[in-house]
C-alpha positions in Angstrom: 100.1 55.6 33.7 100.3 52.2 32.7 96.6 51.6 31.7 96.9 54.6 29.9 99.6 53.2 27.9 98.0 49.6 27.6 94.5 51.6 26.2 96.6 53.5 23.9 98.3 50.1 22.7 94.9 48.5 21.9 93.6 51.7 19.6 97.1 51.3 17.6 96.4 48.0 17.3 93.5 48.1 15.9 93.5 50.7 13.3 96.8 49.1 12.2 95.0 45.4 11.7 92.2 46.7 10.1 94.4 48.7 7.6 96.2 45.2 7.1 92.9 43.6 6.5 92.1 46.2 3.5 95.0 45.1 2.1 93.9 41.4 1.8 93.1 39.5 -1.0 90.6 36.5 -1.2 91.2 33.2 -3.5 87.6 32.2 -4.9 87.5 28.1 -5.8 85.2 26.5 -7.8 84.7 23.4 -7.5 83.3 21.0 -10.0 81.8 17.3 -10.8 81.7 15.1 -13.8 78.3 14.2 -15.5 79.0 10.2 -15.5 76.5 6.8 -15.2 75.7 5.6 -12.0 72.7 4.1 -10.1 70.1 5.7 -8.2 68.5 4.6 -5.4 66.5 5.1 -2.3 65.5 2.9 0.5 63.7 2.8 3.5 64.3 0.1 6.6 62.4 -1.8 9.1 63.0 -5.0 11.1 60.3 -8.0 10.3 60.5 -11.6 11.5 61.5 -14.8 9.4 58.8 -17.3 9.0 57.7 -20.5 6.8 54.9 -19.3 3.7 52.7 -22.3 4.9 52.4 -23.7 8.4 49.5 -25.0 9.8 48.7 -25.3 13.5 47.6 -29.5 14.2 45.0 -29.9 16.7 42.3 -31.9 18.0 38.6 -31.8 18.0 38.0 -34.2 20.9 38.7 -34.8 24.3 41.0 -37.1 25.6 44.3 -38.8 26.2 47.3 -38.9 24.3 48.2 -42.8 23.8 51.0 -42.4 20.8 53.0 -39.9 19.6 55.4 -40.7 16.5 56.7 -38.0 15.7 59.1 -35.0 17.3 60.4 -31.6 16.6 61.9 -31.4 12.8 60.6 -34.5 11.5 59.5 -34.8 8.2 55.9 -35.9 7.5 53.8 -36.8 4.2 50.0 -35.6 4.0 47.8 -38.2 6.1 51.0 -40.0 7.9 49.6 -40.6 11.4 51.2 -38.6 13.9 49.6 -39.0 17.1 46.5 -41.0 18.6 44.3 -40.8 21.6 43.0 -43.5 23.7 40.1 -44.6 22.0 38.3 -46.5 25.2 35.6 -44.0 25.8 35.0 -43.3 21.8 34.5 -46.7 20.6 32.5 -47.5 23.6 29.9 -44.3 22.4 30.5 -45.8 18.8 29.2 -48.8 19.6 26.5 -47.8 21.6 24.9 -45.7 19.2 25.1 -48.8 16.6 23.0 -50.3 18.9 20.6 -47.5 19.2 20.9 -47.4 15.5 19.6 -51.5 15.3 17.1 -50.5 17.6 15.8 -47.7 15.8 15.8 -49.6 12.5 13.8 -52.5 14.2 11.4 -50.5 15.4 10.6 -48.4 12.5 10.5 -51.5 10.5 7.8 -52.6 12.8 5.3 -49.5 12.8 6.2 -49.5 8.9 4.3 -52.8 8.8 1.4 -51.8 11.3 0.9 -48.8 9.4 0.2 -50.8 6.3 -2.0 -53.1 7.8 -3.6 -50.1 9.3 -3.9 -48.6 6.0 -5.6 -52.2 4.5 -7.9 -52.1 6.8 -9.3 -48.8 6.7 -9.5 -48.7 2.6 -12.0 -51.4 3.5 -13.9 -49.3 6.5 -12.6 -51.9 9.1 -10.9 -49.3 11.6 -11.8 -46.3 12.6 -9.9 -43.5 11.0 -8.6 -42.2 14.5 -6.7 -45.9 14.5 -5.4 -45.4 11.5 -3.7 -41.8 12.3 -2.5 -43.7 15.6 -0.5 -46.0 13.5 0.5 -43.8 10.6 2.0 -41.1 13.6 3.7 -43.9 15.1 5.4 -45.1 11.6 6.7 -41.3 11.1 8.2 -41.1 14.8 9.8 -44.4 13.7 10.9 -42.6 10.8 12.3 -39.8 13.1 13.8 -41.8 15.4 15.8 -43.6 12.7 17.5 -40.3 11.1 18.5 -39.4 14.6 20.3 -42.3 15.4 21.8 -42.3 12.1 23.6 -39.2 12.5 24.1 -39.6 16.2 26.6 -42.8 14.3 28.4 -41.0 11.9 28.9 -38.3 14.8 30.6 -41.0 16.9 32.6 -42.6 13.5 33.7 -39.1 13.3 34.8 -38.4 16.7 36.7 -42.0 16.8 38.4 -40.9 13.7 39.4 -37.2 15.2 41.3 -39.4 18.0 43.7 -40.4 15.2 46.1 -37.1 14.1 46.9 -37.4 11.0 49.1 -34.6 9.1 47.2 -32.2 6.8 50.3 -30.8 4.6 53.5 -32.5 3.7 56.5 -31.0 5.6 58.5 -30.7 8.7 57.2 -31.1 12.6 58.2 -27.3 14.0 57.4 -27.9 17.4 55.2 -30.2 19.7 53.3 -29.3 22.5 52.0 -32.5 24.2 53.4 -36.0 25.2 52.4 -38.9 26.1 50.2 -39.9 28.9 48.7 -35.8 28.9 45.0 -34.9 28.7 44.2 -32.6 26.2 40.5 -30.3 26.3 38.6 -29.2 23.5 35.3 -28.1 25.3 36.0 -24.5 24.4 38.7 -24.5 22.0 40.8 -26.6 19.7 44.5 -27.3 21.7 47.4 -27.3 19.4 49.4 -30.5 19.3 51.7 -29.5 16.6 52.9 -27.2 14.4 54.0 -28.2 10.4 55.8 -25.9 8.2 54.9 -26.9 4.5 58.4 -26.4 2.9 61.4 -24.2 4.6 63.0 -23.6 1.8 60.3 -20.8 0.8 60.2 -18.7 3.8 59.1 -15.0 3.7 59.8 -12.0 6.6 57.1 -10.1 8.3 58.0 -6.6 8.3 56.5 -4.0 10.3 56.9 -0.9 8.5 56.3 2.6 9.8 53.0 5.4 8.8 55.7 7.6 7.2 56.9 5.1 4.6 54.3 2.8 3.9 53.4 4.8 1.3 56.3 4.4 -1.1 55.9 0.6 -0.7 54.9 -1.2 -3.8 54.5 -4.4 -4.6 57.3 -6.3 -6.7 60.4 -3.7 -5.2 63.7 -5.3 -4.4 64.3 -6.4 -0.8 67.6 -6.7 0.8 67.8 -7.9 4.5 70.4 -9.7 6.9 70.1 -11.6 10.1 72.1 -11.2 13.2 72.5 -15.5 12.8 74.5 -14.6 10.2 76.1 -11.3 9.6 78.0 -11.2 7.0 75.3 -12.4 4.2 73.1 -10.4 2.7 69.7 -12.1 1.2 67.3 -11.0 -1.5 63.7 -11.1 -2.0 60.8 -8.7 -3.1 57.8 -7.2 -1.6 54.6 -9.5 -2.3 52.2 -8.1 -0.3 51.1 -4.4 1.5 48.3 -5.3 4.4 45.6 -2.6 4.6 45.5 -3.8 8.3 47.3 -1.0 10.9 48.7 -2.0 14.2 49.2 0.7 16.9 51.6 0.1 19.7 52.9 2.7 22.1 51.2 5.4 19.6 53.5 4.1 16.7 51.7 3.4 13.7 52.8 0.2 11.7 52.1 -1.3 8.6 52.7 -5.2 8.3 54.3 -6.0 4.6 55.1 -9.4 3.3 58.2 -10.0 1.8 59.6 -13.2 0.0 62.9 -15.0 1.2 64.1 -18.1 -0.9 65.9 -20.4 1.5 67.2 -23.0 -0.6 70.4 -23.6 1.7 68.2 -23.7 4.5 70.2 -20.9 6.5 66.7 -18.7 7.9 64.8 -20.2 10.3 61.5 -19.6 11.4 61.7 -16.6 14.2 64.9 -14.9 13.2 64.6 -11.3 13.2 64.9 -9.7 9.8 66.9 -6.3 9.2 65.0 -5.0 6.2 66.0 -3.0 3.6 63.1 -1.8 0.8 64.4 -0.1 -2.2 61.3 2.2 -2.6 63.1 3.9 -6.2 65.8 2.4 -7.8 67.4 3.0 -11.6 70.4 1.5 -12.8 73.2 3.4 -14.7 71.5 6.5 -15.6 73.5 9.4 -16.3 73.2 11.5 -13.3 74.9 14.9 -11.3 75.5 15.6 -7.7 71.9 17.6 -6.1 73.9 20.3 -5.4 74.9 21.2 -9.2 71.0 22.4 -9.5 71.5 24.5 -6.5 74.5 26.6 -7.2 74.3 29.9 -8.9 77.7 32.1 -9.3 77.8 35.5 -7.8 78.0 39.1 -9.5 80.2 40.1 -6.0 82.7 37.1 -7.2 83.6 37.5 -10.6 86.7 38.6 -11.2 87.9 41.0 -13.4 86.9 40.6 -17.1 84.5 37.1 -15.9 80.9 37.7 -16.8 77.7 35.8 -16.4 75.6 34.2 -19.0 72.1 33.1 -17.7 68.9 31.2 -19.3 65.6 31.3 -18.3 64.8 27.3 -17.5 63.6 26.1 -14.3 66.3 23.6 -14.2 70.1 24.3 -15.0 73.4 23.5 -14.5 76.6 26.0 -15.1 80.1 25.3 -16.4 82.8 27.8 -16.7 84.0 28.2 -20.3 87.0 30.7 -19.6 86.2 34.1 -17.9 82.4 33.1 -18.6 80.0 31.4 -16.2 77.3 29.9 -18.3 74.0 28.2 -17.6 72.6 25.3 -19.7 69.3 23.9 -19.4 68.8 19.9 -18.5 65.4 17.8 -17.8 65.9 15.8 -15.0 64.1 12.5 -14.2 64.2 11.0 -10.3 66.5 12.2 -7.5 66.9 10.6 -4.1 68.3 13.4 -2.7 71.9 13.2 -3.6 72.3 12.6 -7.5 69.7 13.6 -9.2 69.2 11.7 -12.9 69.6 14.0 -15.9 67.6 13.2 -19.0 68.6 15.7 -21.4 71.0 18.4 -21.6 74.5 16.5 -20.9 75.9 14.1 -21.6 78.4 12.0 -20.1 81.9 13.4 -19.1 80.5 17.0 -18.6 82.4 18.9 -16.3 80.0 21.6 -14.4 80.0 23.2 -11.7 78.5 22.4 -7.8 80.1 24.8 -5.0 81.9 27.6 -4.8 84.4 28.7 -1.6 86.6 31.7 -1.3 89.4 31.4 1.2 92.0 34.7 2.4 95.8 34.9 0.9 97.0 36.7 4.2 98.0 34.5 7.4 96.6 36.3 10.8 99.5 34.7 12.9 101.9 36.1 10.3 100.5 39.6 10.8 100.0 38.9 14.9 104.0 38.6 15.1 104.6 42.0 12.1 102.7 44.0 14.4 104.4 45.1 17.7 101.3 46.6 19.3 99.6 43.2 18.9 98.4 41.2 22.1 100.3 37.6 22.6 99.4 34.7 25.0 101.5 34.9 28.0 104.9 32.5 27.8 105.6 30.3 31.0 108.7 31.8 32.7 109.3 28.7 35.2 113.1 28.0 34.4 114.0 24.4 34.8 117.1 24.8 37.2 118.6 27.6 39.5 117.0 30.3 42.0 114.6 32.4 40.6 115.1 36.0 40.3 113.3 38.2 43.0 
């Protein structure tokens, strides 16, 4: 009997809340936006690396000890300021040893210079035999050969004696140093790195590794914004200078390095810091421009009211307003967009009211008609009374 009843409950229910919700009335909202200046921009961001413009790597061409150092980390040099020498026991000896080969050389191509001209006298008058004379006049162009050799084998030892003194190639500042004194450096194979010179730190620039999907709205000359975790609250400018062609692949993401100026006149950036880069691909400043969703909204026949009507136009893009009970469309150029405000070039002008959304929300309160209706089910109320026995 009592489920009977309870079914019986829920079918009154019903019919009785859906004849309420016939009943109801909805509230539609426009909403609107004003056609005003602003700026316009979009931006794309990637992390890069602070470094000097110039720095050149200082090494040495020869093998040997390091005698002298003068200089350490941040000192200042000038172009051609010795910085380091080697011990120059081994190179002066060769210097000096190929002088001497040199002396001999010379001394003995000035002798077979004078035997092949007496050769030569003599066999203008038919004293020697010809073979005599090509004896001689071989000899004098060995000489000759002999000379030239040791000639260079001298300026390759001057040379070498002057590679054991390190001089700077660039005026600036010692970034780091990667030998002392009393170490053996090798340069069989390869040239070591004594030092590293940054040309001028207050021109730095960021290396910024920039992903496949945005490289392509990368220009050079765009406005740079980027901040360093050395310093978080400041914000520093520059511009892009250069794009490289050159794609790097690591973990199967595709990056793009681009070069990006940083003017460090208070000398805050150091070489290293990591960069977090902001590139403002599309940028316009106070342009007259509407909300994106202004060029989406259309109003509805099902949501007009009674006596509102609806005039439409036939261009591709258009904005409405509502003059009175009519919902009219105008037609505007637009120029760039970066997804949210769109630029207008023609069509409005500033202070235009128009229209961008539209909701529509119900007068009736379903709690209100949850406690008018008897047959209506309600959560269950906790009974537990606070003090005394409980009834059995």
């Amino acid at each position: 009997m009592n489920k009977k009843f309870l079914q019986m409950a829920i079918c009154i229910s019903t019919a009785m809340l859906l004849c309420t919700g016939c009943n109801k009335k909805s509230t539609v909202n426009y909403i609107s936006t004003t056609v005003e200046k602003t700026d316009i921009r979009t931006s794309i961001t990637a992390t890069g690396t602070i470094e000097p413009v110039t720095k050149v790597d200082v090494g040495t061409q020869v093998s040997g000890i390091i005698d002298k150092i003068y200089v350490d980390y941040n000192s200042e040099v000038k172009k051609g300021q010795v910085i380091a020498e080697l011990d120059k026991t081994n190179l002066t000896s060769e210097y000096t040893s190929a002088l001497s080969n040199l002396s001999n050389a010379q001394s003995n191509l000035r002798y077979q210079k004078s035997n092949y001209e007496r050769y030569k006298t003599l066999y203008d008058k038919g004293l020697v035999s010809a073979n005599d004379f090509e004896s001689a006049r071989l000899s004098y162009q060995q000489a000759q050969a002999t000379e030239r050799v040791q000639q260079q084998n001298v300026s390759k030892a001057r040379t070498n004696l002057g590679y054991a003194t390190i001089t700077a190639p660039i005026d600036g500042v010692v970034l780091s140093k990667a030998v002392e004194e009393g170490q053996t450096v090798a340069a069989s194979f390869n040239t070591p790195t004594l030092f590293t010179i940054a040309q001028d730190l207050t021109d730095m620039r960021v290396i910024a590794d920039v992903d496949e999907a945005d490289i392509g709205g990368v220009v050079q000359g765009q406005r740079v914004s980027f901040t360093v975790d050395a310093y978080p609250d400041d914000v520093f400018e520059g511009s892009v200078t250069q794009v490289r062609q050159e794609a790097t692949t690591e973990s199967n993401v595709v990056t793009y390095e681009v070069v990006i100026s940083a003017p460090n006149k208070d000398l805050k950036l150091k070489p290293g810091l990591t960069a977090n880069v902001t590139i403002y691909t599309l940028e316009k400043n106070n342009v007259l421009a509407i909300s994106s969703k202004a060029l989406r909204f259309t109003p509805s026949d099902k949501l007009l009211e009674n006596n509102q009507s609806i005039q439409d136009c036939k261009a591709k893009d258009k904005v409405w307003k509502k003059e009175g009970d009519v919902f009219k469309a105008y037609p505007i150029q637009t120029g760039i967009t970066n997804g949210t405000l769109t630029e207008i070039v023609s069509g409005l002008k500033e202070g235009d009211r128009i229209l961008t959304e539209i909701s529509a929300t119900a007068d009736n309160d379903a709690q209100e008609e949850q406690e008018k209706n008897p047959f209506m089910m309600r959560p269950r109320r906790n009974n537990k009374q606070t003090g005394g026995n409980k009834s059995k």
